[in-house]
N, CA, C and O atoms as CSV, one atom per row, in Angstrom:
chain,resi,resn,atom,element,x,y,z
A,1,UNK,N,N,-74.903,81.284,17.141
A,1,UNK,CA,C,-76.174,82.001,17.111
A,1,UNK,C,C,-76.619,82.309,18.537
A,1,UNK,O,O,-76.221,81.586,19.450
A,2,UNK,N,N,-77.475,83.410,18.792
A,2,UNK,CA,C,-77.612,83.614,20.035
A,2,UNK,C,C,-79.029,84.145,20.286
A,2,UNK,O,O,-79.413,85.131,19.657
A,3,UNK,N,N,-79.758,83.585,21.104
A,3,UNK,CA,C,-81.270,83.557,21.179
A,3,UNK,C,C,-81.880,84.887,20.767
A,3,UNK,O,O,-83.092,84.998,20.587
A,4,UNK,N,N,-81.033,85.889,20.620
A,4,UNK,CA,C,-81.525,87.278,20.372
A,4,UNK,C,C,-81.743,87.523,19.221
A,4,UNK,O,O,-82.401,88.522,18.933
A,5,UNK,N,N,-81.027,86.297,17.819
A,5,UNK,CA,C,-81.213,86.247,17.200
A,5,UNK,C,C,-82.653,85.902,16.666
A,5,UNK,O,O,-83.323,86.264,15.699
A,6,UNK,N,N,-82.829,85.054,17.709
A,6,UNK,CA,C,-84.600,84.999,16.833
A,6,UNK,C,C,-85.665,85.170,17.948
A,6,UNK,O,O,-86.789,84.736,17.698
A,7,UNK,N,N,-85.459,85.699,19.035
A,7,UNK,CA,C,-86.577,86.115,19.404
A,7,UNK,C,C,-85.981,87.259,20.262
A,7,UNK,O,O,-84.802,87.209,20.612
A,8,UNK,N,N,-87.039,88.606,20.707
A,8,UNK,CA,C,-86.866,89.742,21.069
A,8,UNK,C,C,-85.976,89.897,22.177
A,8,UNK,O,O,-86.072,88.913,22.911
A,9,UNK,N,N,-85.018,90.868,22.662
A,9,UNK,CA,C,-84.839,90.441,23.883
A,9,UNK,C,C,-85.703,91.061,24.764
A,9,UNK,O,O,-85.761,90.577,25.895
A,10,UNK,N,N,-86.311,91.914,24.534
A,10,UNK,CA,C,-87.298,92.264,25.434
A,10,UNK,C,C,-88.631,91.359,26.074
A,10,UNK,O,O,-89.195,91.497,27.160
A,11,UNK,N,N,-88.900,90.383,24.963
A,11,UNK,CA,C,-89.923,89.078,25.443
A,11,UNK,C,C,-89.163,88.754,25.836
A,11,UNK,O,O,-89.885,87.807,26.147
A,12,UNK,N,N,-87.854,88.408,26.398
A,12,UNK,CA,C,-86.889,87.629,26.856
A,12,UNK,C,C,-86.733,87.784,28.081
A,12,UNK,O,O,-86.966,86.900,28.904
A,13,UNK,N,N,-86.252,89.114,28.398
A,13,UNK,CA,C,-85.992,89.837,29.513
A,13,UNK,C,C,-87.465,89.728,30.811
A,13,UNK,O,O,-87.668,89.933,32.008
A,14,UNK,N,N,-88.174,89.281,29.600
A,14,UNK,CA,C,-89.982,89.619,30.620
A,14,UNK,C,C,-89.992,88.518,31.163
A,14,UNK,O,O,-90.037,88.380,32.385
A,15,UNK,N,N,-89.934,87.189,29.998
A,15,UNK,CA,C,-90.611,86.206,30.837
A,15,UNK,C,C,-89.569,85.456,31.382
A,15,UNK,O,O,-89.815,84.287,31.680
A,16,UNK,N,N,-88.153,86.027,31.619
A,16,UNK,CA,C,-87.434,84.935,32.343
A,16,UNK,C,C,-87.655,85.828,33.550
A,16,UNK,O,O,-87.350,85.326,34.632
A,17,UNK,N,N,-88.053,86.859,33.553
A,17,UNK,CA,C,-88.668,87.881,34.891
A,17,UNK,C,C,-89.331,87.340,35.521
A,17,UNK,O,O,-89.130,87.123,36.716
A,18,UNK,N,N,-90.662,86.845,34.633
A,18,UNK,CA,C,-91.788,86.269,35.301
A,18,UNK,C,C,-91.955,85.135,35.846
A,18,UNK,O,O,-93.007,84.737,36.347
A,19,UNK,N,N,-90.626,84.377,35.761
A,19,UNK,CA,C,-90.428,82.805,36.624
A,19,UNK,C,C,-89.570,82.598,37.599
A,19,UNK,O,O,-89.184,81.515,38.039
A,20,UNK,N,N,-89.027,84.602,38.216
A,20,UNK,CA,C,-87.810,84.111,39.016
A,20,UNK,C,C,-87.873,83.653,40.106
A,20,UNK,O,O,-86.815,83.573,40.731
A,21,UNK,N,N,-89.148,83.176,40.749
A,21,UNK,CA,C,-89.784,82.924,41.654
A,21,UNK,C,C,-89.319,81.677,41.943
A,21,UNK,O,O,-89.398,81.111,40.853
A,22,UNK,N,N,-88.951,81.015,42.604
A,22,UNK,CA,C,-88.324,79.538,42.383
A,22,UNK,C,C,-90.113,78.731,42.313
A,22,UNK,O,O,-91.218,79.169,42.634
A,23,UNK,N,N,-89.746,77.676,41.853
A,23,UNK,CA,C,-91.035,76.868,41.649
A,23,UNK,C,C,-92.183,77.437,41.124
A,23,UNK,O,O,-93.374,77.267,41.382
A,24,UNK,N,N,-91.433,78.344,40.117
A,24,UNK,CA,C,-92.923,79.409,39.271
A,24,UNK,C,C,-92.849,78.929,37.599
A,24,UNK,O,O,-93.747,79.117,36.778
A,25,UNK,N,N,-92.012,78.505,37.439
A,25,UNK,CA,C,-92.112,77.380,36.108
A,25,UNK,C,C,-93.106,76.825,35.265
A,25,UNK,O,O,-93.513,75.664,35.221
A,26,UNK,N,N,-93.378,77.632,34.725
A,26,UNK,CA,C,-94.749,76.919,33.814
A,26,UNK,C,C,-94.078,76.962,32.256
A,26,UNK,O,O,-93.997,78.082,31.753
A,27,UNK,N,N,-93.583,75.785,31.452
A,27,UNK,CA,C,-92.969,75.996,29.895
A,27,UNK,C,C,-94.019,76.948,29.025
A,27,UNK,O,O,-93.862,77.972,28.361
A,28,UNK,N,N,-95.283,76.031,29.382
A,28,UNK,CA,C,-96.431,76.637,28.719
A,28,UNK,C,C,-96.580,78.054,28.402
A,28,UNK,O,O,-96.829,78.578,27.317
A,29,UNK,N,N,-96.407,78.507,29.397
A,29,UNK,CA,C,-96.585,80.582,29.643
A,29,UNK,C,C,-95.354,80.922,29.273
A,29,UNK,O,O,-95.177,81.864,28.500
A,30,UNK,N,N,-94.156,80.068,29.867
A,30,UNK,CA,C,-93.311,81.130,29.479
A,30,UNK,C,C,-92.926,80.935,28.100
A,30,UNK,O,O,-92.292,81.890,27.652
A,31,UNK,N,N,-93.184,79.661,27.021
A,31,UNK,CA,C,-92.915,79.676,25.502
A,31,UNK,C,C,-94.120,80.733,25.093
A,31,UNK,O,O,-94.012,81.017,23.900
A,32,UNK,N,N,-94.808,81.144,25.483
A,32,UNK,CA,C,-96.070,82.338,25.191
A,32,UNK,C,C,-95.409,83.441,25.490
A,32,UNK,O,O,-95.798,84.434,24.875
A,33,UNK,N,N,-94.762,83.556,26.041
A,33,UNK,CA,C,-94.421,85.091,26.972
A,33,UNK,C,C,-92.895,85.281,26.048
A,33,UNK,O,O,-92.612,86.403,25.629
A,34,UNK,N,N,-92.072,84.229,25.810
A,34,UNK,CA,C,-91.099,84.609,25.259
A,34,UNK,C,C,-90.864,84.530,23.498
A,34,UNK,O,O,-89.871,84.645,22.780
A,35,UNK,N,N,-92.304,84.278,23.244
A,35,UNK,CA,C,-92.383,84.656,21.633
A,35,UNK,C,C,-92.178,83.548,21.356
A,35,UNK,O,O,-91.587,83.682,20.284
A,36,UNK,N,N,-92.256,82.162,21.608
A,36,UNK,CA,C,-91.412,80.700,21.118
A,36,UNK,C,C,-92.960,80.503,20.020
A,36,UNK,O,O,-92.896,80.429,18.793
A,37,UNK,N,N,-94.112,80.457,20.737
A,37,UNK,CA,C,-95.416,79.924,20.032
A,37,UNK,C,C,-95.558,81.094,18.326
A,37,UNK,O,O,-95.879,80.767,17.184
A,38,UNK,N,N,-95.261,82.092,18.750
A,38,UNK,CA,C,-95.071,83.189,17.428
A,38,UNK,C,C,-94.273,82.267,16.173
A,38,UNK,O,O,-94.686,82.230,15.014
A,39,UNK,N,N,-93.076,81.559,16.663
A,39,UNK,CA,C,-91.836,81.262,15.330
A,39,UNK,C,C,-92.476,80.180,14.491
A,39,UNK,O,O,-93.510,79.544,14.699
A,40,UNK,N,N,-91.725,80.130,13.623
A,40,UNK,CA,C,-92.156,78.966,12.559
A,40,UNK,C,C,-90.971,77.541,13.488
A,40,UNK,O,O,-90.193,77.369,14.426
A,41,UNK,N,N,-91.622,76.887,12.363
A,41,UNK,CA,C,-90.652,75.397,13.067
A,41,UNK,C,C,-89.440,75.250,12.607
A,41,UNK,O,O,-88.656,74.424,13.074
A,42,UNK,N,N,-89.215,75.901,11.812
A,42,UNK,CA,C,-87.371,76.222,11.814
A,42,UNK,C,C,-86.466,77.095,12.634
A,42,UNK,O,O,-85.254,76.990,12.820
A,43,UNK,N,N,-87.538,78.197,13.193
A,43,UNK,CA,C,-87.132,79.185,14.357
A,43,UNK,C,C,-87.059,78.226,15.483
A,43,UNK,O,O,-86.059,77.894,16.119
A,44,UNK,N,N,-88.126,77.887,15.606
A,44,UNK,CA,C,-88.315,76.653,17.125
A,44,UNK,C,C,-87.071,75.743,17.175
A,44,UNK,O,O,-86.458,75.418,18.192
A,45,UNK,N,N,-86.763,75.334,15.713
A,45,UNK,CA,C,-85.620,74.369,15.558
A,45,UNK,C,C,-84.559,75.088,15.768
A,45,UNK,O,O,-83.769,74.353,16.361
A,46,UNK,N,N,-84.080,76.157,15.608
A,46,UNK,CA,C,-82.733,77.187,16.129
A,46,UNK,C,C,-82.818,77.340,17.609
A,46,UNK,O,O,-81.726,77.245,18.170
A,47,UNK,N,N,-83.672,77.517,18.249
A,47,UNK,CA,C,-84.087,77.559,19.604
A,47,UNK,C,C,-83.575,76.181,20.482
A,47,UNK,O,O,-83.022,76.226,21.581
A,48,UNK,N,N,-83.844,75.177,19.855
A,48,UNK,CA,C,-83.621,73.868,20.615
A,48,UNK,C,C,-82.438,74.325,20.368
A,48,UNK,O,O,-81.802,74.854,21.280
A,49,UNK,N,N,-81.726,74.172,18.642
A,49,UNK,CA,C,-79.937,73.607,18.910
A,49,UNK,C,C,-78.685,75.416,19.770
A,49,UNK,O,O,-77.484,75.663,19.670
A,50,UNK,N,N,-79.904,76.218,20.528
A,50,UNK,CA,C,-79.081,76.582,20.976
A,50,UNK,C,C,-79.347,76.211,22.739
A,50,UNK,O,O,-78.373,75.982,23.456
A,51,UNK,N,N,-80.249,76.199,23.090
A,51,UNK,CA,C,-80.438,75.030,24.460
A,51,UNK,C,C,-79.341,73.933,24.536
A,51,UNK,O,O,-78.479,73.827,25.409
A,52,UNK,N,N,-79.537,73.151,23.471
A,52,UNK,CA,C,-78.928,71.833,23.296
A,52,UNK,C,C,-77.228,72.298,23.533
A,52,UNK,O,O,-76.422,72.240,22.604
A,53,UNK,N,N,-76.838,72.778,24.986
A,53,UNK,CA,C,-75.241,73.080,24.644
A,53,UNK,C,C,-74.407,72.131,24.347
A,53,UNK,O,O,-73.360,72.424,23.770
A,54,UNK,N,N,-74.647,71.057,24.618
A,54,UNK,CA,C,-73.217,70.051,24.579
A,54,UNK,C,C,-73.426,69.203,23.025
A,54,UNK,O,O,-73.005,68.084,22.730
A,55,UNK,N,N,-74.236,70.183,22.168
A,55,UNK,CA,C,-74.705,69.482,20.998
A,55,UNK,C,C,-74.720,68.250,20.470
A,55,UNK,O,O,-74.287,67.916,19.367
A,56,UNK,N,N,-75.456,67.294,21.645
A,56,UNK,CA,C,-75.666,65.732,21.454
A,56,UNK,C,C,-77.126,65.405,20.388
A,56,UNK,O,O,-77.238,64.318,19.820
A,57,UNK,N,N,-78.049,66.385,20.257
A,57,UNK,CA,C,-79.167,66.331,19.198
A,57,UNK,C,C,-80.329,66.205,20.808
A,57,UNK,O,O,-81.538,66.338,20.620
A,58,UNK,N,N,-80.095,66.092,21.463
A,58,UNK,CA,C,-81.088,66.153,22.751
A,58,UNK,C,C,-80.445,67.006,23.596
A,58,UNK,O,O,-79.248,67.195,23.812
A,59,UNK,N,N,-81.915,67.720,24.250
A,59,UNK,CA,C,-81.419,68.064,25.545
A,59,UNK,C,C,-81.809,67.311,26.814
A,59,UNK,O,O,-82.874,66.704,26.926
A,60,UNK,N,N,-81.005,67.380,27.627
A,60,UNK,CA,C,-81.129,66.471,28.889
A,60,UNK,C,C,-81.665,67.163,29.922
A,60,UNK,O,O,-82.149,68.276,30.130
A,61,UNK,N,N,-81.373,65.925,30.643
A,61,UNK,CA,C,-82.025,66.915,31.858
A,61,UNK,C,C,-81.085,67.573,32.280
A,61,UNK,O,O,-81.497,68.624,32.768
A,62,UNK,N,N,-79.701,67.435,32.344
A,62,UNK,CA,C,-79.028,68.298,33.393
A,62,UNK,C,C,-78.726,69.900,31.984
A,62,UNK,O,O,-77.929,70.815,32.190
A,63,UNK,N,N,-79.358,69.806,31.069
A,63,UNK,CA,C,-79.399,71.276,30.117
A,63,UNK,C,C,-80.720,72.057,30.367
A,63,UNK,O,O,-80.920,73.264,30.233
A,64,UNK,N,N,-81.584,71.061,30.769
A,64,UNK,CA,C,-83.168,71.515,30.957
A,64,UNK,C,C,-83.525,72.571,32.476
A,64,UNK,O,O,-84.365,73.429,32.749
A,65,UNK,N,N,-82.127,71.791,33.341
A,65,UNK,CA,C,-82.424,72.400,34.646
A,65,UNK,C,C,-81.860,74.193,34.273
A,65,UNK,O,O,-82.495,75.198,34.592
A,66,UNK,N,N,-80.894,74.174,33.737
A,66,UNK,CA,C,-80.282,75.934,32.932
A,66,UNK,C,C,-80.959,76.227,31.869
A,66,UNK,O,O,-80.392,76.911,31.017
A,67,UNK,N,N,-82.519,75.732,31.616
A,67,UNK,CA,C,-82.886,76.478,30.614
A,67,UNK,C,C,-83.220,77.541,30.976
A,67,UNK,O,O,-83.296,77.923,29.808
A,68,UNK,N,N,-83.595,78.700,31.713
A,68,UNK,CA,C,-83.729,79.703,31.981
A,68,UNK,C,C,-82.360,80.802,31.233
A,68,UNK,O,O,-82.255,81.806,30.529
A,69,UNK,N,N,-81.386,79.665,32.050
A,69,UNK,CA,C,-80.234,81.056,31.333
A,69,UNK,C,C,-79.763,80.642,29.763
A,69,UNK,O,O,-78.933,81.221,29.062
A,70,UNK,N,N,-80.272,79.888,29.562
A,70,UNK,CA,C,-80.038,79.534,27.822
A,70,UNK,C,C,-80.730,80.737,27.210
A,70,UNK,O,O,-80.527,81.235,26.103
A,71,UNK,N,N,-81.630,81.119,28.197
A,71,UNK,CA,C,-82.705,82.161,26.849
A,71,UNK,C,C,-82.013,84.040,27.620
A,71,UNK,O,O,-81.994,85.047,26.911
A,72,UNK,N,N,-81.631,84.035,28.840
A,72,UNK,CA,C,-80.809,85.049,29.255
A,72,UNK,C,C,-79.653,84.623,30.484
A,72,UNK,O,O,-79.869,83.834,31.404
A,73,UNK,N,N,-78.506,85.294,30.251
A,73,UNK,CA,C,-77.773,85.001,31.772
A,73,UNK,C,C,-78.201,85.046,33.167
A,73,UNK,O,O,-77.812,84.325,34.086
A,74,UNK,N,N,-79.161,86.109,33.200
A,74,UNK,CA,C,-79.459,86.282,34.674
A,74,UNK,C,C,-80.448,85.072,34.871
A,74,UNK,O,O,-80.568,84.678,36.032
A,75,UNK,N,N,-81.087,84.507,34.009
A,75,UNK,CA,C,-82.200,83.321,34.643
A,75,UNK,C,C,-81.695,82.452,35.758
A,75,UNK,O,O,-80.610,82.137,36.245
A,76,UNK,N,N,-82.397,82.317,35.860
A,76,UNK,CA,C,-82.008,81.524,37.758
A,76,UNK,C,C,-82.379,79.628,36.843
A,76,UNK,O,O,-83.105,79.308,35.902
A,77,UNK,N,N,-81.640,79.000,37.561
A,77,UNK,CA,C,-81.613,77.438,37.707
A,77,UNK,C,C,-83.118,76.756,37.847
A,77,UNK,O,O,-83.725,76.964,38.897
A,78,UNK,N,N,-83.478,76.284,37.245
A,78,UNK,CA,C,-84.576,75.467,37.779
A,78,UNK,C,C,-84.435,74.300,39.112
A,78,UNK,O,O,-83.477,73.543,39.269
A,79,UNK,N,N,-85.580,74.386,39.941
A,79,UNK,CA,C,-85.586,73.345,40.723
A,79,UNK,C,C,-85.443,71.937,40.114
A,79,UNK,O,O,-85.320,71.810,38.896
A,80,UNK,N,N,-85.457,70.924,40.911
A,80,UNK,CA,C,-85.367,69.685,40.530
A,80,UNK,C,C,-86.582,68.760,40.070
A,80,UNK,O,O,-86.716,67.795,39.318
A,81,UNK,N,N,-87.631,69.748,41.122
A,81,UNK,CA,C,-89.243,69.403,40.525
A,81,UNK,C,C,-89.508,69.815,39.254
A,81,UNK,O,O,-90.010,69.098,38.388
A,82,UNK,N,N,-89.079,71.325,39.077
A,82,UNK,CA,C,-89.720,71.991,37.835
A,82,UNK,C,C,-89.146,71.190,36.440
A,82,UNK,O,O,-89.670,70.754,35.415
A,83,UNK,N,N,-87.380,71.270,37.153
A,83,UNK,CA,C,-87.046,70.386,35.892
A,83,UNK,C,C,-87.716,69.383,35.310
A,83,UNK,O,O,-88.117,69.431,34.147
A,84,UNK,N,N,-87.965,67.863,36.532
A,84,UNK,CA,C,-88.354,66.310,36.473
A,84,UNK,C,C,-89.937,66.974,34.930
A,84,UNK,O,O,-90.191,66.676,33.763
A,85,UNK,N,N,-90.497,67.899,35.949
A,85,UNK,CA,C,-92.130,68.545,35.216
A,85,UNK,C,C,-91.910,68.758,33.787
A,85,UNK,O,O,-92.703,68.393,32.919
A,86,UNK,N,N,-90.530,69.510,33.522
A,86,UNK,CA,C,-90.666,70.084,32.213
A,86,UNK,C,C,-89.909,68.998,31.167
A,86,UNK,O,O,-89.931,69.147,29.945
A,87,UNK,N,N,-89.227,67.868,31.861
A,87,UNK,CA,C,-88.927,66.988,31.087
A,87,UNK,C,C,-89.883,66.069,30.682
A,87,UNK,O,O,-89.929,65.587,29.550
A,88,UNK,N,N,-90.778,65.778,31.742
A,88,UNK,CA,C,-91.793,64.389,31.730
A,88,UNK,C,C,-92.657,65.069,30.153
A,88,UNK,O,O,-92.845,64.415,29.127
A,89,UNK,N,N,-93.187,66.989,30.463
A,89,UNK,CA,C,-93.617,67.118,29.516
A,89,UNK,C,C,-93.555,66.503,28.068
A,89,UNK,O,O,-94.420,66.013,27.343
A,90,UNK,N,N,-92.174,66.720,27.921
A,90,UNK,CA,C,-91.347,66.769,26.201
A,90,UNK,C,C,-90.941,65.541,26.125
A,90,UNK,O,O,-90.534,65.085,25.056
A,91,UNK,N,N,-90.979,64.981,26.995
A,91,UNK,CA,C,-89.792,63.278,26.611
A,91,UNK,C,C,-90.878,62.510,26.214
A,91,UNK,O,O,-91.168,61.462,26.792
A,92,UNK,N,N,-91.521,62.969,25.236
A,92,UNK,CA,C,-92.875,61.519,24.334
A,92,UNK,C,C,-92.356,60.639,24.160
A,92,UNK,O,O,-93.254,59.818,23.976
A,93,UNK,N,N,-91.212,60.025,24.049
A,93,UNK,CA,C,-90.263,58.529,23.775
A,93,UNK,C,C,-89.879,57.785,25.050
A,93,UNK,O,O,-89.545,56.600,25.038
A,94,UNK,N,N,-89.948,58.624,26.281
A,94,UNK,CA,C,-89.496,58.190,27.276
A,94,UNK,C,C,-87.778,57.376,27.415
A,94,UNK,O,O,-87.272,56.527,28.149
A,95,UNK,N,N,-87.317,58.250,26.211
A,95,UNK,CA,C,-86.113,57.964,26.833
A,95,UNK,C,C,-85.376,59.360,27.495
A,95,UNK,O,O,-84.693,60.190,26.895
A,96,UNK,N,N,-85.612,59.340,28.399
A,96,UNK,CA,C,-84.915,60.581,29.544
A,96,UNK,C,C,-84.284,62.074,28.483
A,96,UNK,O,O,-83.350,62.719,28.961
A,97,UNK,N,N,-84.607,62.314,27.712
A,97,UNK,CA,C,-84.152,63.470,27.243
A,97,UNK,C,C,-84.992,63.974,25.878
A,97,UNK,O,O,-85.449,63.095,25.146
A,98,UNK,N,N,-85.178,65.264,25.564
A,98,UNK,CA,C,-86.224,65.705,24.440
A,98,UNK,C,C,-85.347,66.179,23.176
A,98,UNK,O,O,-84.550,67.117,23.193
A,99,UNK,N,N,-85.563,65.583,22.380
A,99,UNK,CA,C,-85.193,65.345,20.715
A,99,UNK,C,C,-85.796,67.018,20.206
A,99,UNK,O,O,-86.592,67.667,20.885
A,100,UNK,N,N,-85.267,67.438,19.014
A,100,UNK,CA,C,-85.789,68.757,18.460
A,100,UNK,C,C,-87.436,68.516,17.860
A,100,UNK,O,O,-88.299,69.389,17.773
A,101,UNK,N,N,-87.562,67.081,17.493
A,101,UNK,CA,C,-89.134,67.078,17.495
A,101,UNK,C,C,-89.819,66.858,18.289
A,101,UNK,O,O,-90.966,67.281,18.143
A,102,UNK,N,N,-89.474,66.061,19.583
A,102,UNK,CA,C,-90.226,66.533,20.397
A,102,UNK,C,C,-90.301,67.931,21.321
A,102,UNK,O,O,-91.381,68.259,21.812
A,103,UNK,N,N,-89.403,68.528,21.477
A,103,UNK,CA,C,-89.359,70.265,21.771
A,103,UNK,C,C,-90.231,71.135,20.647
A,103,UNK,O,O,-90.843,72.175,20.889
A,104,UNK,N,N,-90.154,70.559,19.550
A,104,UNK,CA,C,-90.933,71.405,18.246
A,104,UNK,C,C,-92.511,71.142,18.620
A,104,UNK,O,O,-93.361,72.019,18.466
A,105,UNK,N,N,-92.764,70.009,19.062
A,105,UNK,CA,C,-94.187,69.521,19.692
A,105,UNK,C,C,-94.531,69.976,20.790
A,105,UNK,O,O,-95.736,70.110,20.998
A,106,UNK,N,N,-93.609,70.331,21.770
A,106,UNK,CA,C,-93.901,70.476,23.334
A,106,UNK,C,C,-93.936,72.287,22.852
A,106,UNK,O,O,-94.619,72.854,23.706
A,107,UNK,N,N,-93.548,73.070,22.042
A,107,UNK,CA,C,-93.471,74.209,21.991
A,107,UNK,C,C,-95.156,74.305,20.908
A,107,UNK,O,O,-95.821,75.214,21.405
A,108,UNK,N,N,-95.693,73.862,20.058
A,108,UNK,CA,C,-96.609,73.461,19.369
A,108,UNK,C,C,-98.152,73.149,20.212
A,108,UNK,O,O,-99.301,73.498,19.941
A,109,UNK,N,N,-97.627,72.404,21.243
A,109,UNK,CA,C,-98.774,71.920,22.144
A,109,UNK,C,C,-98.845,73.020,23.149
A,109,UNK,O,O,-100.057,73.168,23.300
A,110,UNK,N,N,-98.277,73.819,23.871
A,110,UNK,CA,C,-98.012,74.692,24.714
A,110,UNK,C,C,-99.471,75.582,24.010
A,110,UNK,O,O,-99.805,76.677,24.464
């Protein structure tokens, strides 16, 4: 499956636009900007297991730092701050990596 499948690529194309800024990372805006807050929680749930590349049921941190290009190729890498930021967000269990319910929550709370 491929993210185009469930959300536009044109919201796609925008808001991985709007973060190429290094250290411009906000999950919040850009799950707004890329249609994530629009889907139901089974869309949201297709969304994680295509992030999730090494399909362990979490994503980690070292999948979290390429989430940009999970949602297009050209997205640029996240820093190491933005990453640590966007993990601390989602990891409600505190074990170092975000589960599809907690991504379904962190996309929910956004």
């Amino acid at each position: 499956m491929a993210m185009t499948d469930v959300l536009k690529a044109d919201d796609i194309k925008k808001a991985v636009g709007a973060f190429a800024a290094a250290d411009s990372f906000n999950h919040k805006k850009f799950f707004e900007m890329v249609g994530l807050k629009k889907l139901s929680k089974g869309d949201v749930e297709k969304v994680f297991h295509i992030l999730d590349k090494d399909r362990s049921g979490f994503i980690e941190e070292d999948e979290l730092k390429f989430v940009l290009k999970g949602f297009a190729a050209e997205g640029r890498d996240l820093s190491d701050k933005e990453t640590k930021a966007f993990l601390a967000a989602g990891d409600k269990d505190g074990d170092g990596k975000i589960g599809v319910d907690e991504f379904t929550t962190l996309v929910a709370e956004s």
